[in-house]
Structure formats: C-alpha cells, structure tokens
C-alpha positions as CSV (number, residue, x, y, z in Angstrom):
1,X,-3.1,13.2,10.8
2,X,-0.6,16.0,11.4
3,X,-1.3,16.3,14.7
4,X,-4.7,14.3,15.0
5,X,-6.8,17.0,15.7
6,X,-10.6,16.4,13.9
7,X,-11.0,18.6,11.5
8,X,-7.6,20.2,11.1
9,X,-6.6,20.8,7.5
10,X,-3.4,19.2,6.5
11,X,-2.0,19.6,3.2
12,X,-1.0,16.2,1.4
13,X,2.7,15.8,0.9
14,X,2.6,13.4,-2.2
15,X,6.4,13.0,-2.3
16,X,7.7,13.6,-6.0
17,X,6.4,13.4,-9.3
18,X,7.0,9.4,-9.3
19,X,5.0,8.4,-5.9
20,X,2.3,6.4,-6.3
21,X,-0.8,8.9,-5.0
22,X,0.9,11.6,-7.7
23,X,0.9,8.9,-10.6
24,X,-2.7,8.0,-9.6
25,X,-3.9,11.9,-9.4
26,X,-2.1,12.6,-12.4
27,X,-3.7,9.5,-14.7
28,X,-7.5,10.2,-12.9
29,X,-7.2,14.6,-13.1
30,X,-10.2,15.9,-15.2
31,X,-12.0,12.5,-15.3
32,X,-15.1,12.6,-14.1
33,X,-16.5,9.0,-14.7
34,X,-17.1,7.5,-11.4
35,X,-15.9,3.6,-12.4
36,X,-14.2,1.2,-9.9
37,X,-10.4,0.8,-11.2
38,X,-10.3,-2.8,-12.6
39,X,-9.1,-5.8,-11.1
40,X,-10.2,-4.3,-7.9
41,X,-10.7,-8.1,-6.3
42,X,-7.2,-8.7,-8.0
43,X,-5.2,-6.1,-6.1
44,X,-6.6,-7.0,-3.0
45,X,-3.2,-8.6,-2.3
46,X,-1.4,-5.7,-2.9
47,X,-4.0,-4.7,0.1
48,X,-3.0,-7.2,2.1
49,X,1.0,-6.5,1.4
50,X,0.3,-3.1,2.7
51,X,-0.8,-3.5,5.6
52,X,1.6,-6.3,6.8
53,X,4.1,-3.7,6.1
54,X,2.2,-1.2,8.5
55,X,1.8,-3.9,11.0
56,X,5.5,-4.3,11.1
57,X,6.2,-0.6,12.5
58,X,2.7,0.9,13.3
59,X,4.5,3.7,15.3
60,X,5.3,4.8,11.8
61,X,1.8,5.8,11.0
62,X,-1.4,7.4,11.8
63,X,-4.8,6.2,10.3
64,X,-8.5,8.3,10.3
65,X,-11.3,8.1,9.0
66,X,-13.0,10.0,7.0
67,X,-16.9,10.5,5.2
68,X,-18.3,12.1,2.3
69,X,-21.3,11.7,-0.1
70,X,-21.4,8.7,-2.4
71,X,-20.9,8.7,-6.1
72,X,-23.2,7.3,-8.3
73,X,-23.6,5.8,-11.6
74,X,-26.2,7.9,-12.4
75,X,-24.9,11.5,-11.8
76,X,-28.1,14.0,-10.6
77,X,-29.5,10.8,-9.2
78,X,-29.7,11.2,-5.0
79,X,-29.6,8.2,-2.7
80,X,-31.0,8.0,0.5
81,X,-28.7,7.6,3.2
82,X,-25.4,7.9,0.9
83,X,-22.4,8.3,2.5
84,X,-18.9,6.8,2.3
85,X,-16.2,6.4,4.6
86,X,-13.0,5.9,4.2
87,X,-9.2,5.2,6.0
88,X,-6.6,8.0,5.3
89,X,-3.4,6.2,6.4
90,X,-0.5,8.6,6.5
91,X,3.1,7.6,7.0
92,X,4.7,9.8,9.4
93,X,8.0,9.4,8.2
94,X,7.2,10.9,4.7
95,X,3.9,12.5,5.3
96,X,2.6,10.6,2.2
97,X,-1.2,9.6,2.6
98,X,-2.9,6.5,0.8
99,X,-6.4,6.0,1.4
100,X,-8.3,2.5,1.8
101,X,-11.8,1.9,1.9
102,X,-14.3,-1.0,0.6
103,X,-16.2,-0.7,-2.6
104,X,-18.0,-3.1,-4.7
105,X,-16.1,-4.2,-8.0
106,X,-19.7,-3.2,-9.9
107,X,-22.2,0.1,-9.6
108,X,-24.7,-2.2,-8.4
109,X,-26.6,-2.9,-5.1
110,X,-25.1,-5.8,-5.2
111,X,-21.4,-7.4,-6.2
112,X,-18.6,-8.9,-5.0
113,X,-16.9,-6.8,-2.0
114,X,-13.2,-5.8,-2.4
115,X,-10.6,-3.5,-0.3
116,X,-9.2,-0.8,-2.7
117,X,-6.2,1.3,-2.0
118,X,-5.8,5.0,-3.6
119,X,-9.2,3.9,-6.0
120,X,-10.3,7.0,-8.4
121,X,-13.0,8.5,-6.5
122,X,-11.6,8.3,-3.1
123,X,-8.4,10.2,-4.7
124,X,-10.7,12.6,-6.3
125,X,-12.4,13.1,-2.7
126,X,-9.2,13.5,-0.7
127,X,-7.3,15.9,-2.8
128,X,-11.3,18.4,-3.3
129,X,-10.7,18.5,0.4
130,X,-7.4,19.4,0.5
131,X,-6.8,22.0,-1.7
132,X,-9.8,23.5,-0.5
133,X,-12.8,22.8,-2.9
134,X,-14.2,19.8,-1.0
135,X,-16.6,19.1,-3.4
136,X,-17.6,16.1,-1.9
137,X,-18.4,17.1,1.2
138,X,-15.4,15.2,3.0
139,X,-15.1,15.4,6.2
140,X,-12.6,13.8,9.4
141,X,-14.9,11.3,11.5
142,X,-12.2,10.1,13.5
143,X,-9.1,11.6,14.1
144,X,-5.6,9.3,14.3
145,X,-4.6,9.8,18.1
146,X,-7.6,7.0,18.8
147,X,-7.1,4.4,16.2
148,X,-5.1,1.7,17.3
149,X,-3.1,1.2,13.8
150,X,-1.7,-2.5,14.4
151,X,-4.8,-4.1,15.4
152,X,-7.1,-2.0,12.5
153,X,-4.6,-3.5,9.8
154,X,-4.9,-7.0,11.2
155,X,-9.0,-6.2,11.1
156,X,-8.8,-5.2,7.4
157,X,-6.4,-8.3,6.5
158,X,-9.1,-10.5,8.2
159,X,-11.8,-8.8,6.5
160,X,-10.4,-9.6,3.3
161,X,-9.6,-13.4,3.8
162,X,-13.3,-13.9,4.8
163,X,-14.5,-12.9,1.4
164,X,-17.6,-10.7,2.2
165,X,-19.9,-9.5,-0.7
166,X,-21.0,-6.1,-1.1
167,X,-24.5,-4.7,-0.5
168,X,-24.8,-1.1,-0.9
169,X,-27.4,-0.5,1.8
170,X,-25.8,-2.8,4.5
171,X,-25.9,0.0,6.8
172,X,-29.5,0.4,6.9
173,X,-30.4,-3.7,6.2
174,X,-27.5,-5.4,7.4
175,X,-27.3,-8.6,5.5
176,X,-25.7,-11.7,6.5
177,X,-21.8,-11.7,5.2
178,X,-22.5,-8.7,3.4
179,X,-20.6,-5.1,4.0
180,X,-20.3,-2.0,2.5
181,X,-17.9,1.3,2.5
182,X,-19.6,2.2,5.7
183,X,-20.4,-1.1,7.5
184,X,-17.1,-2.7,6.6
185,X,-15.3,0.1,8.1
186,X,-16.9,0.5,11.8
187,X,-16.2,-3.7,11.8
188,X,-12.8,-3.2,11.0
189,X,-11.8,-0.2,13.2
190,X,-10.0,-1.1,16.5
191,X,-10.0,2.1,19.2
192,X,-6.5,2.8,21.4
C-alpha cells in the first residue's frame, strides 16, 4: 500500500467525516465487545458490488494482506494457532482503505461463513496499527506490488457464490467446503 513495501507504515487517509471507514470507526471507538456486525450473510452483496466495481479499473487499486491475533468470545481465553488474516484494499485515487476478510456470522467453531467488509474488529485492528498502538499484533504478510487485484476479486466473488461454511480451525483440519479467515484467504489470493 503506498508504495507496497512489507512492513512500511502508511497512515490511513479516511477521506472526511462522512466516508464510510470514519462512520464505522466513529460508531465502533471505545467498544470493546468483539461481536460480528449483523446481517453479516446479508451484506455479502454489498461484497459482491464492491468488488465488481474494483474489477472494472483494478489499476485503481492495491490489495495486501495482512495478519494478527484472533479475538475471542471469551477475552483472557488463548487459542492455539489463532491468527487472522485479512485484505487491506486501498484505492489509490483517494488513498481510502476498506478491509475484507471472512468471518463466521457466530463465535462458534462452527457457523455459516460470510465475506465482511470494514467488520468491527478488523477496523479496530487496522486503525491499533496505524496510529501506532498495534494492539493486535497486525502485521503486512503480503505487500500490494504482488497481488494481482482483478483476478483476487473475481476469487472472492466466486467464493461467495459457492456458499462455504465456516470452521474456525480449517487451517489446521481442513474440512470439506469449509474455510476460515485464514484458509479462505490463501484460496482466494491470485499472485502477479
């Protein structure tokens, strides 16, 4: 992003008081709950609308991913092997950045799977490690000069018109037609 270089610090350009990533930081600031936003299967076509838009000038932006540690329903609690990865997708026109990444609609092992845009915790995430506290433990995985943008947004469209379940330990069991935050991404990702 900015330049592409892993691990470069960029500051987030969020584009007014009335762009959608303020709104969303502004409604979620000083919550600490770590709920899914509702309707999250519902807005999966507001996904999908997206990234058709991206797919019509993908010069326009830059996608990479990123990792940092889960959040749990049951804060103190550790679990083994929790990670989460996500897409930063910055427009390079306006430097504004939304963030995708799969989730399950429940804080469960198991749920239904959906692709969330700008959800609360991945906000929360992104702007710790921007403004310097990074109390998640973010970090770039994959910087945007090797993501091919047109063909990862096709990936994620197709993702989402197969339907697959979530299973929070996919990566370690992969299960059939099952994904989650981390497995979902790597299937979805299409190198230059």
């Amino acid at each position: 992003m900015n330049g592409s270089h892993i691990g470069m610090r960029v500051k987030i350009t969020y584009k007014g008081e009335n762009s959608e990533l303020a709104k969303e930081l502004k409604r979620t600031k000083g919550n600490e709950d770590v709920t899914l936003p509702e309707n999250l299967l519902e807005k999966e076509d507001e996904v999908v609308e997206f990234l058709t838009k991206i797919r019509q000038n993908p010069q326009d932006y830059g996608i990479s991913v990123f990792q940092r540690k889960a959040l749990t329903a049951y804060p103190g609690k550790k679990i083994k092997y929790a990670s989460h990865r996500l897409y930063a997708i910055e427009n390079r026109k306006t430097d504004e950045v939304y963030i995708l990444s799969f989730n399950g609609t429940k804080l469960s092992l198991y749920s239904e799977g959906a692709w969330g845009l700008n959800t609360n915790t991945d906000i929360k995430s992104m702007d710790s490690y921007y403004n310097g506290n990074n109390k998640y433990d973010m970090s770039v995985c994959l910087g945007s000069k090797s993501i091919d943008v047109d063909r990862t947004a096709e990936s994620i469209i197709n993702s989402i018109n197969s339907s697959k379940s979530y299973y929070a330990l996919d990566h370690i069991v992969n299960k059939i037609n099952m994904e989650n935050c981390n497995t979902a991404l790597w299937s979805t990702l299409r190198l230059n």
